[in-house]
N, CA, C, O and CB atoms as a CASP TS submission, in Angstrom:
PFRMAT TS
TARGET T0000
AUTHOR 0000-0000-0000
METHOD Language model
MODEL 1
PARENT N/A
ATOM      1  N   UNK     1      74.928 155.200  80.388  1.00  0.00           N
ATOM      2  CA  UNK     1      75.024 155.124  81.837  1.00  0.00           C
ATOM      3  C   UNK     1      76.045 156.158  82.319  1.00  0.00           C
ATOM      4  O   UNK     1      77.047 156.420  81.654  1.00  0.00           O
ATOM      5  CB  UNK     1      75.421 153.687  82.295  1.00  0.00           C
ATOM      6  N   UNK     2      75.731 156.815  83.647  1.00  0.00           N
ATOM      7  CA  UNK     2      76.724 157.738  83.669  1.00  0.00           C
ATOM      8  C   UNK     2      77.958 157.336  84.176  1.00  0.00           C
ATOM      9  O   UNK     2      78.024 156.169  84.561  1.00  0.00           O
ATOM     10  CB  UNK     2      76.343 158.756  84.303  1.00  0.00           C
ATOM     11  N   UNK     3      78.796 157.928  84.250  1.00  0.00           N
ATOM     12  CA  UNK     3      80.060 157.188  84.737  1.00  0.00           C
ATOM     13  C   UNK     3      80.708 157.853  86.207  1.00  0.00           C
ATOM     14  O   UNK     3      80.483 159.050  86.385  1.00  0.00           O
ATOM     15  CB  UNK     3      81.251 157.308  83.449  1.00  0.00           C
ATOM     16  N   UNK     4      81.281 157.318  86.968  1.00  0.00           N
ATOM     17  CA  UNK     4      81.951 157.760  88.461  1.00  0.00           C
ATOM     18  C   UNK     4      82.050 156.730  89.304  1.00  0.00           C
ATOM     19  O   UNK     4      82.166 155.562  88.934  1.00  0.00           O
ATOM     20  CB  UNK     4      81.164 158.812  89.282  1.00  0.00           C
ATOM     21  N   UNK     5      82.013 157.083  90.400  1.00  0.00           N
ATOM     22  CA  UNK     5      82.104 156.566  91.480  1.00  0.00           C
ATOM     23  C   UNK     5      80.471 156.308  92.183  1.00  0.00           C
ATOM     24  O   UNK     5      79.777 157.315  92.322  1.00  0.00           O
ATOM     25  CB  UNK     5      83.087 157.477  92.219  1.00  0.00           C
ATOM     26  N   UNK     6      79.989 155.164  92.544  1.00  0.00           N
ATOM     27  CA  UNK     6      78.989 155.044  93.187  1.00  0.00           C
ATOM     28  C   UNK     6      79.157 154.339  94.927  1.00  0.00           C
ATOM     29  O   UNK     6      79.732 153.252  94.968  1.00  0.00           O
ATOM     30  CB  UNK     6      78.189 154.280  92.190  1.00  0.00           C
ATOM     31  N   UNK     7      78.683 154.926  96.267  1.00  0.00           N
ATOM     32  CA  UNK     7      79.194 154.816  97.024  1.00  0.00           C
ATOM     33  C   UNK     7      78.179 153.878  98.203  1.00  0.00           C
ATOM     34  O   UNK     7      77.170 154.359  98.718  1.00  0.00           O
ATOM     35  CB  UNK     7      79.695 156.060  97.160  1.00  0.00           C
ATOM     36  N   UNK     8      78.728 152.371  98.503  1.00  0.00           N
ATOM     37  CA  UNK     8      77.846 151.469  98.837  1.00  0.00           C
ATOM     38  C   UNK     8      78.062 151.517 100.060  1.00  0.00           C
ATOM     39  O   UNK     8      79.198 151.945 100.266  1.00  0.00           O
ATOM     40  CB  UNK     8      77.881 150.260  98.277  1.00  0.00           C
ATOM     41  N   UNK     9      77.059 151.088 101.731  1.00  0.00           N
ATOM     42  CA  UNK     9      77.088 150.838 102.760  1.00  0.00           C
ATOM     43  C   UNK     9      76.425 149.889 103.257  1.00  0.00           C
ATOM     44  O   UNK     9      75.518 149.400 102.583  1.00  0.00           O
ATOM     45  CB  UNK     9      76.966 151.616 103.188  1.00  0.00           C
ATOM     46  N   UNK    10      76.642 149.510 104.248  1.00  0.00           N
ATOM     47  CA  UNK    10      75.318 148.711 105.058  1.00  0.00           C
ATOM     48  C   UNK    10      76.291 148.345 106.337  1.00  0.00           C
ATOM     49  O   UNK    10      77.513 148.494 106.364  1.00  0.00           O
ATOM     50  CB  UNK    10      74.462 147.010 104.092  1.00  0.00           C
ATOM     51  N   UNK    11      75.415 147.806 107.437  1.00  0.00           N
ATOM     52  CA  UNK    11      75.337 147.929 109.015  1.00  0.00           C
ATOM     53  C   UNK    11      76.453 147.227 108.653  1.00  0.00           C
ATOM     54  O   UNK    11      77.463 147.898 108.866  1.00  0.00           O
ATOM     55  CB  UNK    11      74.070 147.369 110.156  1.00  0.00           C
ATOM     56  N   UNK    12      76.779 145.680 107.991  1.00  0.00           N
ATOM     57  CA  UNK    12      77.629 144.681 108.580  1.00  0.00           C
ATOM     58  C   UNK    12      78.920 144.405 107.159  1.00  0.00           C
ATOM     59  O   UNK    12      79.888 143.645 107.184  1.00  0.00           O
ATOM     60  CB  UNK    12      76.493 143.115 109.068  1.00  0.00           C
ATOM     61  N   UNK    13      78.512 145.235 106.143  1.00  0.00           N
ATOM     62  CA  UNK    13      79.168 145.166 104.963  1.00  0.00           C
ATOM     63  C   UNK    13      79.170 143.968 104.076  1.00  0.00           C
ATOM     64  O   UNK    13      79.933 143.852 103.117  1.00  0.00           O
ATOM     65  CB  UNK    13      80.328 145.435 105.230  1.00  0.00           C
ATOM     66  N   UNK    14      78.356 143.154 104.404  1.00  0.00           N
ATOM     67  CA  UNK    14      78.063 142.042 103.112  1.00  0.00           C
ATOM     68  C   UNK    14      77.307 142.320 102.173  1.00  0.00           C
ATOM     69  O   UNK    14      77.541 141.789 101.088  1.00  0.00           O
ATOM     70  CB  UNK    14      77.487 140.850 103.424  1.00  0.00           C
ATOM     71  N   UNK    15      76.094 143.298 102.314  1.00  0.00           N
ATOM     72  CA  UNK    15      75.589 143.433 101.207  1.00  0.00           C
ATOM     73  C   UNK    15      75.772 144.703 100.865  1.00  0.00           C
ATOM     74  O   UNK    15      74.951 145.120 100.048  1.00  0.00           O
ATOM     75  CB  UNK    15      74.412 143.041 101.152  1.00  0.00           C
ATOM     76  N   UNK    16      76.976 145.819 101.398  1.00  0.00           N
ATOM     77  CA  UNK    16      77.823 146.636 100.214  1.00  0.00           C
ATOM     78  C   UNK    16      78.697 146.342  99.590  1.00  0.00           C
ATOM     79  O   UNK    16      79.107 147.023  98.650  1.00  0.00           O
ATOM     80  CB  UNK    16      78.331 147.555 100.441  1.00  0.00           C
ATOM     81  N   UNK    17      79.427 144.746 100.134  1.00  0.00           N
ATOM     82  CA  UNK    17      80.197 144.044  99.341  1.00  0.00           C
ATOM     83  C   UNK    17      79.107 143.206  97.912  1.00  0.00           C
ATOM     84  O   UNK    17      79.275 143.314  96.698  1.00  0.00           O
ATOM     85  CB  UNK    17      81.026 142.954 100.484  1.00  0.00           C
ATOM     86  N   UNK    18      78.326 142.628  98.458  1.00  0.00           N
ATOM     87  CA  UNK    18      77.297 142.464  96.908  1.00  0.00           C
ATOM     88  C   UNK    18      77.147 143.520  96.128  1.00  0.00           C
ATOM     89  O   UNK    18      77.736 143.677  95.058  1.00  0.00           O
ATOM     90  CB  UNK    18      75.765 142.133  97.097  1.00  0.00           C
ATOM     91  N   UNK    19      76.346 144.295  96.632  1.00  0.00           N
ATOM     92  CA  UNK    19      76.133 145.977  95.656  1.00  0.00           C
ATOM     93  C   UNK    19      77.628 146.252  95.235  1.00  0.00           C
ATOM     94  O   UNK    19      77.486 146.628  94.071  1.00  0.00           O
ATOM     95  CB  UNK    19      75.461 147.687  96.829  1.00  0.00           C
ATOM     96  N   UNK    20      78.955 146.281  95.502  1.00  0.00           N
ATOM     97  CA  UNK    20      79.990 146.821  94.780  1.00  0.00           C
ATOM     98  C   UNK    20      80.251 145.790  93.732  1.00  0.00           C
ATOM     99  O   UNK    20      80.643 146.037  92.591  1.00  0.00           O
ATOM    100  CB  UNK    20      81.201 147.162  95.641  1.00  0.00           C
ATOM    101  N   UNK    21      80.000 144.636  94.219  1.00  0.00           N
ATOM    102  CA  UNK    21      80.192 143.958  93.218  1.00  0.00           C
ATOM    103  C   UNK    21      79.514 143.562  91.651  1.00  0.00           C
ATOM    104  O   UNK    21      79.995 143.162  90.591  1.00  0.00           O
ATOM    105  CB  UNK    21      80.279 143.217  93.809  1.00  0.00           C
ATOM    106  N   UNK    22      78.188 143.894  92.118  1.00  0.00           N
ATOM    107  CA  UNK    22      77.332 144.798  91.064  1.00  0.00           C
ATOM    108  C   UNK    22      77.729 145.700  90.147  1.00  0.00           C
ATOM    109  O   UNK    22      77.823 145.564  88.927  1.00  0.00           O
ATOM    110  CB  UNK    22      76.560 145.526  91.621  1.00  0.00           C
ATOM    111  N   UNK    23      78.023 146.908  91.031  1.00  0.00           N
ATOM    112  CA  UNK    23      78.662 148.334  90.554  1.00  0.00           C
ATOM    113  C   UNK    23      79.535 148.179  89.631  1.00  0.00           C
ATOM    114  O   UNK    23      79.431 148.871  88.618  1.00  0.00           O
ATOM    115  CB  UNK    23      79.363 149.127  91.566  1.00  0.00           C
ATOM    116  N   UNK    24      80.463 147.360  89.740  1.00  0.00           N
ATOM    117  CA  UNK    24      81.966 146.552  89.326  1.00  0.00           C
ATOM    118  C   UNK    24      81.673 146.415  87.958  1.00  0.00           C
ATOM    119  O   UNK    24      82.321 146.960  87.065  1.00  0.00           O
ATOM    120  CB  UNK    24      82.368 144.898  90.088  1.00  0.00           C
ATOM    121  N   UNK    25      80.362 145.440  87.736  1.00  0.00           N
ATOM    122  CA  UNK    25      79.844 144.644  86.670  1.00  0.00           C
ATOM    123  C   UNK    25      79.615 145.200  86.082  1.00  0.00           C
ATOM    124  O   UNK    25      79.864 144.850  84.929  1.00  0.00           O
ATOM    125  CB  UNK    25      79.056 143.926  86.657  1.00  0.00           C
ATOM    126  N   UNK    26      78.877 146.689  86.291  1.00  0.00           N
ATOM    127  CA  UNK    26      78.210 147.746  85.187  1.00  0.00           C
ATOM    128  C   UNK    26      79.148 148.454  84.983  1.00  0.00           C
ATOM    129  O   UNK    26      78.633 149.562  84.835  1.00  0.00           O
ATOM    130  CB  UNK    26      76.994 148.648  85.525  1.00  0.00           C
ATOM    131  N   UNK    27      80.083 148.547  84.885  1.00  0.00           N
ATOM    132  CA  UNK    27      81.872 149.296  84.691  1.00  0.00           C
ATOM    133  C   UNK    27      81.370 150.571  86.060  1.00  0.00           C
ATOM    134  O   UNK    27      82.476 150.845  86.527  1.00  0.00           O
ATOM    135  CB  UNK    27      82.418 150.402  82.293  1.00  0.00           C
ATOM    136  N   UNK    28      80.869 150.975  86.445  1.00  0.00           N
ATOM    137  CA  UNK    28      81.212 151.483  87.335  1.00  0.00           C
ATOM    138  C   UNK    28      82.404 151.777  88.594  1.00  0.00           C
ATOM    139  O   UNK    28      83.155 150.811  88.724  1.00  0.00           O
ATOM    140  CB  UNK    28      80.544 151.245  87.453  1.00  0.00           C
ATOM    141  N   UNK    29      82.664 152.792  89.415  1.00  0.00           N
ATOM    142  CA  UNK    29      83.545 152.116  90.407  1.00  0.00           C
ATOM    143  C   UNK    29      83.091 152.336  91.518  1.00  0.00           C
ATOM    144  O   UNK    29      82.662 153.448  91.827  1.00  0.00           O
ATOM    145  CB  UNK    29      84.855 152.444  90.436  1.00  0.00           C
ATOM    146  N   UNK    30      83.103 151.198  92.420  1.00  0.00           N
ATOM    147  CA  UNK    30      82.172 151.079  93.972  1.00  0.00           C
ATOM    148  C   UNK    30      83.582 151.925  95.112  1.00  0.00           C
ATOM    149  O   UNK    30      84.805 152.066  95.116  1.00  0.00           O
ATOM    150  CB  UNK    30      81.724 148.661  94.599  1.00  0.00           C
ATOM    151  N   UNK    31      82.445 152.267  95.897  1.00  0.00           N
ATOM    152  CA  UNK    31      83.141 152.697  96.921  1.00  0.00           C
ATOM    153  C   UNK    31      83.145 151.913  98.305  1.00  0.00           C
ATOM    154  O   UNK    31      82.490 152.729  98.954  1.00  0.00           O
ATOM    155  CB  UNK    31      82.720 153.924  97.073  1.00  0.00           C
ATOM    156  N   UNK    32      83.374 151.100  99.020  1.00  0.00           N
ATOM    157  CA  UNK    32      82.801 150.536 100.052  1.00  0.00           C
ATOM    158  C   UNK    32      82.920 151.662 101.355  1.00  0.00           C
ATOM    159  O   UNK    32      84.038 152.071 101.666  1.00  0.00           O
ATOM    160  CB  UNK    32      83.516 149.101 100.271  1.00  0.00           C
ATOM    161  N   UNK    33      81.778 152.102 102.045  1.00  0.00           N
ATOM    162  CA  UNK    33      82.041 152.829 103.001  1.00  0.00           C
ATOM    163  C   UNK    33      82.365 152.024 104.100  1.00  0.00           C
ATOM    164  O   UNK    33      81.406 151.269 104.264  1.00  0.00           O
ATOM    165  CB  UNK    33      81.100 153.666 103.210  1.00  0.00           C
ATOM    166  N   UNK    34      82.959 151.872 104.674  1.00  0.00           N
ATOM    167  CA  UNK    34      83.548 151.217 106.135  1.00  0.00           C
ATOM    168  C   UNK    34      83.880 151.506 107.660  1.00  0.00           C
ATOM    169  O   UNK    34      84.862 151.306 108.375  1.00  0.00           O
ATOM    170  CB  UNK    34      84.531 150.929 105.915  1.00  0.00           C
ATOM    171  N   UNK    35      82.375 152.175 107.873  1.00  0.00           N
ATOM    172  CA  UNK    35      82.629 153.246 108.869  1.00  0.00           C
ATOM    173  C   UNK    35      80.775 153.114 109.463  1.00  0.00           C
ATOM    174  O   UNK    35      79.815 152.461 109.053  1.00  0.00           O
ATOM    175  CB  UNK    35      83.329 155.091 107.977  1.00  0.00           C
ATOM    176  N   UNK    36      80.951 153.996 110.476  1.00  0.00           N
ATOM    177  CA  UNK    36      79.438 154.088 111.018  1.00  0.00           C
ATOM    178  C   UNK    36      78.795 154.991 109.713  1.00  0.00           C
ATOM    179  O   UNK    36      79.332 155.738 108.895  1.00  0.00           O
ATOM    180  CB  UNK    36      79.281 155.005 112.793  1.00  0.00           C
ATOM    181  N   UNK    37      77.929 154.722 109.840  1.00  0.00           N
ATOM    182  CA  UNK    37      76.935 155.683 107.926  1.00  0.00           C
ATOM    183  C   UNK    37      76.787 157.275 109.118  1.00  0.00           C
ATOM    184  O   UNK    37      77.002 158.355 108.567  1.00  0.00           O
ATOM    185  CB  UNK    37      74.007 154.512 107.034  1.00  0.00           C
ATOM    186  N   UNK    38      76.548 157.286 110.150  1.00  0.00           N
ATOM    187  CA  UNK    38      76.126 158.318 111.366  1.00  0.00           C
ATOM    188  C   UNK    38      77.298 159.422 111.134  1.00  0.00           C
ATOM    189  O   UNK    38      76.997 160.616 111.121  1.00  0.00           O
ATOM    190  CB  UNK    38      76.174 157.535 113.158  1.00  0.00           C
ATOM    191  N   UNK    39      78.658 158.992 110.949  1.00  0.00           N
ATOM    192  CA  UNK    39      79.582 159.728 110.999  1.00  0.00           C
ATOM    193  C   UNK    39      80.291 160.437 109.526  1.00  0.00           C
ATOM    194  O   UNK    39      81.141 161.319 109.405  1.00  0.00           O
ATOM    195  CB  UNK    39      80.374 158.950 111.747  1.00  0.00           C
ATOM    196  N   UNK    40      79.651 159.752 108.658  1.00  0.00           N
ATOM    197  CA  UNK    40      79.386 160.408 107.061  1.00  0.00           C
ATOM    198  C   UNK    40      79.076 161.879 106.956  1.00  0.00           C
ATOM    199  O   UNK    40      79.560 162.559 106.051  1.00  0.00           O
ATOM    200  CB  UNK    40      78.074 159.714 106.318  1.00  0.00           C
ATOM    201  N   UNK    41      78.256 162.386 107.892  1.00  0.00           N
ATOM    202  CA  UNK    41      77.759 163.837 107.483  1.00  0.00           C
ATOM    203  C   UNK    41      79.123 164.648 108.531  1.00  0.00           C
ATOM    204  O   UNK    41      79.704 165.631 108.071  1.00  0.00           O
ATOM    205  CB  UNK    41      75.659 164.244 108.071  1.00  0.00           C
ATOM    206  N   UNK    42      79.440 164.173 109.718  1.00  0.00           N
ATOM    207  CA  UNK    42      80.262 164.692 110.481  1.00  0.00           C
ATOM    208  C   UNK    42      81.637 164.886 109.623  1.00  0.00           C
ATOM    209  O   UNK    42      82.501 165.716 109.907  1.00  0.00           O
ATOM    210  CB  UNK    42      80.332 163.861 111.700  1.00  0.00           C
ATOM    211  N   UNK    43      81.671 164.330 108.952  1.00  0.00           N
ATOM    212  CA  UNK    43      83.023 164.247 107.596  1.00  0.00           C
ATOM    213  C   UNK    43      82.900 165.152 106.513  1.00  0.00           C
ATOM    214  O   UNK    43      83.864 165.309 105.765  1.00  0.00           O
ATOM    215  CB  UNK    43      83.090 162.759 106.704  1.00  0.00           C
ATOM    216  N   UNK    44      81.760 165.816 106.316  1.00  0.00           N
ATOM    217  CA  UNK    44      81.321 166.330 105.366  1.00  0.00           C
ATOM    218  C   UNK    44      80.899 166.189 104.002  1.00  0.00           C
ATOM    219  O   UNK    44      80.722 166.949 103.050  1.00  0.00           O
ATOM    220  CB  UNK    44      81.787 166.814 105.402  1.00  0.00           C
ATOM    221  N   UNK    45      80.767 164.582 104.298  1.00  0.00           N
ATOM    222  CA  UNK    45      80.021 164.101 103.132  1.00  0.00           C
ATOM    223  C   UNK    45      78.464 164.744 103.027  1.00  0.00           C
ATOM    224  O   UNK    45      77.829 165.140 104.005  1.00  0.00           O
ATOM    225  CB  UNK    45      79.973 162.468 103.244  1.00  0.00           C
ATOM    226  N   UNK    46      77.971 164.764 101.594  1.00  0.00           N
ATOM    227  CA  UNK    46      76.578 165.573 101.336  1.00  0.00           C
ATOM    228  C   UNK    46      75.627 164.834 101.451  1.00  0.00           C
ATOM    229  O   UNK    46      74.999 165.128 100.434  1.00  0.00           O
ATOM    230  CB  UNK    46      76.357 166.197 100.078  1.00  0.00           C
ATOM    231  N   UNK    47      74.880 163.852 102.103  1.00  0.00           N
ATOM    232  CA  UNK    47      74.533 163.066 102.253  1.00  0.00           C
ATOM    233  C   UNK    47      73.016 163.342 101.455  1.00  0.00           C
ATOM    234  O   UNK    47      72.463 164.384 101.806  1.00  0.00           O
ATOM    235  CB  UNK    47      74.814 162.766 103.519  1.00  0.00           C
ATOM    236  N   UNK    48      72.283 162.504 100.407  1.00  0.00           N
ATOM    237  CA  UNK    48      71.357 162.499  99.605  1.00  0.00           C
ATOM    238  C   UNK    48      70.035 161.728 100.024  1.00  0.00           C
ATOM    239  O   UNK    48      70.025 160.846  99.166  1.00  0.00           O
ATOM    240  CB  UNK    48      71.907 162.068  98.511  1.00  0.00           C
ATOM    241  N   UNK    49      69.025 161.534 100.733  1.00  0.00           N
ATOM    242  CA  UNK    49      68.046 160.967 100.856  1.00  0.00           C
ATOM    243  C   UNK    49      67.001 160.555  99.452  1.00  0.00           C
ATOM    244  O   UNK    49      66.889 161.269  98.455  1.00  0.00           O
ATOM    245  CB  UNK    49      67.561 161.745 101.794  1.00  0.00           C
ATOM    246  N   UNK    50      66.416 159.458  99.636  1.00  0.00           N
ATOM    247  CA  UNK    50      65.313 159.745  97.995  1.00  0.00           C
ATOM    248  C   UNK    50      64.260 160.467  97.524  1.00  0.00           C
ATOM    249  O   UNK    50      63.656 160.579  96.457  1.00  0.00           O
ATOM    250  CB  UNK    50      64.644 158.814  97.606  1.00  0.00           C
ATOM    251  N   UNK    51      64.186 161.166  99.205  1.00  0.00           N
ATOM    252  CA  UNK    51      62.558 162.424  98.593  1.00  0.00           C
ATOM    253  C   UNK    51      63.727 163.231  98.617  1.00  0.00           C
ATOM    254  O   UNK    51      63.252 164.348  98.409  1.00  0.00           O
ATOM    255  CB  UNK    51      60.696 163.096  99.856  1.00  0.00           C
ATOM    256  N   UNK    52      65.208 163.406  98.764  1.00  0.00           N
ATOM    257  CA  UNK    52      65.455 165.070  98.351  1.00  0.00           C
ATOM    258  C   UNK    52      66.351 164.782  96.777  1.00  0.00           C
ATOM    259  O   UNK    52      67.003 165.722  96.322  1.00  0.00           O
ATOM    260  CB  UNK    52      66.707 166.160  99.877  1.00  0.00           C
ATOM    261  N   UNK    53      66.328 163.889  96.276  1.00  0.00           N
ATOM    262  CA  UNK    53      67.163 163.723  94.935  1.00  0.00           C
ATOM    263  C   UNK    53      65.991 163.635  94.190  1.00  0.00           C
ATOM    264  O   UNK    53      65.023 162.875  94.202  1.00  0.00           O
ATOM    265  CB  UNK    53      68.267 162.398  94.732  1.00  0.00           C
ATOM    266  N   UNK    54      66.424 164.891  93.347  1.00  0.00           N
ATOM    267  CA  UNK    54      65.719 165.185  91.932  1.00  0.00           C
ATOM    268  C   UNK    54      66.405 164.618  90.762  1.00  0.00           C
ATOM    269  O   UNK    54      65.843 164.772  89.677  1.00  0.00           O
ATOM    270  CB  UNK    54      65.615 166.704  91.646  1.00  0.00           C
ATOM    271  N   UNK    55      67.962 163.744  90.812  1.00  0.00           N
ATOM    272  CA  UNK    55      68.021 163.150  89.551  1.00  0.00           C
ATOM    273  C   UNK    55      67.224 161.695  90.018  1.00  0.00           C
ATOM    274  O   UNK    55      67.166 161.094  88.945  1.00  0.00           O
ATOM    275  CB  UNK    55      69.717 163.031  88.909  1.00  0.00           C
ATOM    276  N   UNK    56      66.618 160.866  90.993  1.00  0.00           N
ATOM    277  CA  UNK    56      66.501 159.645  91.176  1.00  0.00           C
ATOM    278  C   UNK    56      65.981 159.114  89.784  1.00  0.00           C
ATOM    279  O   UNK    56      64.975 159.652  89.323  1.00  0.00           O
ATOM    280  CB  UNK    56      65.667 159.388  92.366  1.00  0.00           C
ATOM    281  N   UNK    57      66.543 158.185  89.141  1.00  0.00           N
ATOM    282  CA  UNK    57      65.686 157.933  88.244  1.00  0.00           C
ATOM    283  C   UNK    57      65.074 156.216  88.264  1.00  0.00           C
ATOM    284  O   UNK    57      64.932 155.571  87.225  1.00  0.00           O
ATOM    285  CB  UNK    57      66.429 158.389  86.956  1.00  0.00           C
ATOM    286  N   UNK    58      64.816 155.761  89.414  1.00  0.00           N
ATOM    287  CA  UNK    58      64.487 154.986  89.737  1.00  0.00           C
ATOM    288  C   UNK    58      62.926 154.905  89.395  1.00  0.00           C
ATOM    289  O   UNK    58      62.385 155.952  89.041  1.00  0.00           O
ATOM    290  CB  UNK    58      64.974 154.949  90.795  1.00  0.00           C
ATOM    291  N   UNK    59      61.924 153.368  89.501  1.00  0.00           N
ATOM    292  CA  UNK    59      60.719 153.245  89.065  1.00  0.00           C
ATOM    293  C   UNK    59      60.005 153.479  90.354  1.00  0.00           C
ATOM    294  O   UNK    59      58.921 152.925  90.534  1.00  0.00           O
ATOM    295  CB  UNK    59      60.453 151.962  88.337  1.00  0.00           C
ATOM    296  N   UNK    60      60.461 154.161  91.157  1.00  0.00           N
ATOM    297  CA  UNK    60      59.935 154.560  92.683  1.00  0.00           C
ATOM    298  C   UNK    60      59.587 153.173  93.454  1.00  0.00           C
ATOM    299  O   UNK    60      58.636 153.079  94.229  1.00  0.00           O
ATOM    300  CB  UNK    60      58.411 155.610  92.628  1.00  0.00           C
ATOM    301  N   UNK    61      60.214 152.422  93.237  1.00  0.00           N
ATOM    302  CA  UNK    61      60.495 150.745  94.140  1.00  0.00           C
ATOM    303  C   UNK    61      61.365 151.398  95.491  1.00  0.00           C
ATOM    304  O   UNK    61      62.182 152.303  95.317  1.00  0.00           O
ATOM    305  CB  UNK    61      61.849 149.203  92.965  1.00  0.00           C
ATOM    306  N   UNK    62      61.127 150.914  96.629  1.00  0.00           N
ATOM    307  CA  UNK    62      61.742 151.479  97.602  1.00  0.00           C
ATOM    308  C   UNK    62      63.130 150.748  97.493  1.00  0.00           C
ATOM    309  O   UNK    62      63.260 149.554  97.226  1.00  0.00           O
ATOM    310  CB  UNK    62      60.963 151.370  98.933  1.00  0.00           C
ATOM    311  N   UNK    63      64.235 151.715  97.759  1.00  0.00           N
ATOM    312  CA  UNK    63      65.866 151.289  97.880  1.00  0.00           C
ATOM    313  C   UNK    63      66.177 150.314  98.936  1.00  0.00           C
ATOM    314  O   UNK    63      65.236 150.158  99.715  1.00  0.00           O
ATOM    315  CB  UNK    63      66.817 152.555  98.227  1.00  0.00           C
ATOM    316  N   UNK    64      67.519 149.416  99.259  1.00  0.00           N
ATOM    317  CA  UNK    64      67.477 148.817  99.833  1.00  0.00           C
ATOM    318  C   UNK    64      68.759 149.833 100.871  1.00  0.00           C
ATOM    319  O   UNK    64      68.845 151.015 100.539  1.00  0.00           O
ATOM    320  CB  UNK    64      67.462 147.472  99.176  1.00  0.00           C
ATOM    321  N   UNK    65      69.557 149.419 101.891  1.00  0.00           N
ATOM    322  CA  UNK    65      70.484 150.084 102.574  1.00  0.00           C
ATOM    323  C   UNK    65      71.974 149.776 102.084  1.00  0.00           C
ATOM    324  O   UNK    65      72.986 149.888 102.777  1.00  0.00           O
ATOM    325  CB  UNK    65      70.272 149.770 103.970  1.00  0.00           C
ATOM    326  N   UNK    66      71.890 149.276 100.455  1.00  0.00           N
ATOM    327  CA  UNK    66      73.351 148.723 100.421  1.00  0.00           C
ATOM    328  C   UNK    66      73.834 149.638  99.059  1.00  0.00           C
ATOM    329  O   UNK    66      74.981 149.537  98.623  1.00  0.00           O
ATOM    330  CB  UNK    66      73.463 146.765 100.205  1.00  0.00           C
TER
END
């Protein structure tokens, strides 16, 4: 598994608080974003969609927002 930082959101933060707590479990380390997700790119975060990520290695199940 690779290792870093994986970075969780959602509208009201309960279920990026589930997903980090997930993250947690797989030794990972969660990030909770705590902010509007809108103002992420204005920050200069690189922001990744799933048709533009070529590592996704997901079973192409649609993602959830957390």
């Amino acid at each position: 598994m690779p290792a870093g930082e994986v970075w969780v959101h959602c509208a009201s933060g309960y279920r990026a608080s589930v997903a980090a707590s997930f993250v947690a479990a797989a030794g990972r380390t969660p990030v909770a974003v705590d902010d509007s997700f809108e103002n992420a790119e204005k920050v200069g975060l690189h922001l990744v969609s799933p048709e533009d990520d070529s590592t996704d290695t997901t079973d192409g199940a649609e993602g959830s927002d957390a």
